[in-house]
C-alpha positions as CSV (number, residue, x, y, z in Angstrom):
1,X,0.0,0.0,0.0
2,X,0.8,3.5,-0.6
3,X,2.2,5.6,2.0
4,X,-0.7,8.4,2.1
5,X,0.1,12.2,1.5
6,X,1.0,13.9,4.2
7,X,2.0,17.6,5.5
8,X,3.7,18.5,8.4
9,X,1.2,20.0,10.9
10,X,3.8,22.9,11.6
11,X,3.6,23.6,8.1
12,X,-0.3,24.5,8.0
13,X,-0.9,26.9,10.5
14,X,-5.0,28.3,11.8
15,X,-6.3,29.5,8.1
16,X,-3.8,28.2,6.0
17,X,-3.8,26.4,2.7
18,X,-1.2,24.4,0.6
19,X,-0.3,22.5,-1.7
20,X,-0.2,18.3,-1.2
21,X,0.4,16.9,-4.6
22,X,-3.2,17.5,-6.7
23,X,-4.8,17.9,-3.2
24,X,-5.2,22.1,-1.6
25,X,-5.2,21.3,2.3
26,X,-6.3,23.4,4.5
27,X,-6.9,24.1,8.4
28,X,-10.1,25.6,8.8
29,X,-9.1,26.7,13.1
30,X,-8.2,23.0,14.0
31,X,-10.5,21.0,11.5
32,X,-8.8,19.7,8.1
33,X,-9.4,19.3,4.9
34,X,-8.4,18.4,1.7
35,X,-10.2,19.1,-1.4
36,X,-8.5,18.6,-5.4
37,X,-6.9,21.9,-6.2
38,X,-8.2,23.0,-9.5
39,X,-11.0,25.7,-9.5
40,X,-14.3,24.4,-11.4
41,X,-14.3,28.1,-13.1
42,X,-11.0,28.5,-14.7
43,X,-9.0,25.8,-13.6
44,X,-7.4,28.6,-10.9
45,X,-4.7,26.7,-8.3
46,X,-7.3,26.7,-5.1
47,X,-4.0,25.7,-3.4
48,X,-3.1,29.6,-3.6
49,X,-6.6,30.2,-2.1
50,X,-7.5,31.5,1.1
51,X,-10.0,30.2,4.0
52,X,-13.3,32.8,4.0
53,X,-14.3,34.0,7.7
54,X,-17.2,31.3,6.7
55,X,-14.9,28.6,6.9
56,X,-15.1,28.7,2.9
57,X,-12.7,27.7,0.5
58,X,-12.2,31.2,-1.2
59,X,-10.7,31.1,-4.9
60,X,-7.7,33.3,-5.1
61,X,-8.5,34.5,-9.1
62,X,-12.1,35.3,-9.1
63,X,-13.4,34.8,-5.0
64,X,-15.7,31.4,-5.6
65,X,-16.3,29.9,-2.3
66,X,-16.6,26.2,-1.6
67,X,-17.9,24.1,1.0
68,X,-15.0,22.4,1.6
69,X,-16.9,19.2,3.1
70,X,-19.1,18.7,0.5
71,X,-16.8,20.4,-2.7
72,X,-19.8,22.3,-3.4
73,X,-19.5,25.8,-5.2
74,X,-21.6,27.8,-2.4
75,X,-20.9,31.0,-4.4
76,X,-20.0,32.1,-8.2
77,X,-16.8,33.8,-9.5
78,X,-16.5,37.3,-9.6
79,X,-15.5,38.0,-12.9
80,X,-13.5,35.8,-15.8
81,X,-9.9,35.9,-17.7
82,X,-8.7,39.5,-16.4
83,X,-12.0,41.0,-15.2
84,X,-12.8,41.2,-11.8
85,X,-16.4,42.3,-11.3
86,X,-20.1,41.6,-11.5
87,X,-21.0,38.8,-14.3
88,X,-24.8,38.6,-14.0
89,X,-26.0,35.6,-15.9
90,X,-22.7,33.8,-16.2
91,X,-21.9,34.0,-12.5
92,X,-25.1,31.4,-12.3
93,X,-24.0,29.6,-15.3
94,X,-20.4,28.6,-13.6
95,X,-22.3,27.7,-10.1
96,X,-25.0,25.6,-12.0
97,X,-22.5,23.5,-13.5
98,X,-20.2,23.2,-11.0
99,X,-23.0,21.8,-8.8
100,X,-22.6,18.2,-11.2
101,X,-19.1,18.8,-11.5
102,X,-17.7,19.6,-7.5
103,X,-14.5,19.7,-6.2
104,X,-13.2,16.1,-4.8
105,X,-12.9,16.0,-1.3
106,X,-10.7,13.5,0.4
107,X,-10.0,13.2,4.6
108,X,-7.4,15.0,6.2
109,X,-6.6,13.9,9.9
110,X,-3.6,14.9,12.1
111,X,-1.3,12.1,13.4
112,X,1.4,13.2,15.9
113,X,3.7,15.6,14.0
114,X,1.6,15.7,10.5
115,X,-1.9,15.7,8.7
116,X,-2.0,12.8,6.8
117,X,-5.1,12.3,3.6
118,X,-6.1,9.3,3.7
């Protein structure tokens, strides 16, 4: 069997997100996750992302939040390519796909010194 990924729990502070191979993990205040790391909207590195006062994952291109138990998009992009702004109509679009097509979400526990996914 495969030894599991695995971050150094030192390494992920309160509010902090990285990078674990294809994985952004996070630590949402004590309580981890793990979720894949590509954006539904434009592919953005959620890794790079930070951790909404809502406990959502917050995209760091165009600020669509995910539930980050369920990979759900709980809120649109704001904006596409270079634009950052209102996109009425295709703000839904994005969200109304990404509802078939969510983020995977995989478990993220703490042993001893790290957070392993399992």
């Amino acid at each position: 069997m495969d030894e599991p990924d695995r971050i150094p729990a030192a390494d992920l502070p309160p509010r902090a997100v990285r990078r674990v191979g294809d994985w952004a993990v996070g630590n949402r205040d004590g309580e981890y996750f793990a979720v894949s790391r590509r954006c539904r909207h434009q592919l953005a590195d959620l890794s790079e992302g930070s951790i909404g006062p809502d406990g959502c994952l917050v995209c760091p291109w165009h600020q669509a939040r995910y539930d980050v138990r369920t990979g759900r998009m709980v809120e649109g992009p704001r904006g596409f390519l270079g634009y950052h702004g209102r996109t009425p109509g295709y703000t839904q679009l994005v969200r109304a796909y990404s509802q078939v097509l969510r983020l995977r979400v995989r478990r993220a526990l703490r042993r001893g010194d790290d957070v392993v996914l399992e």
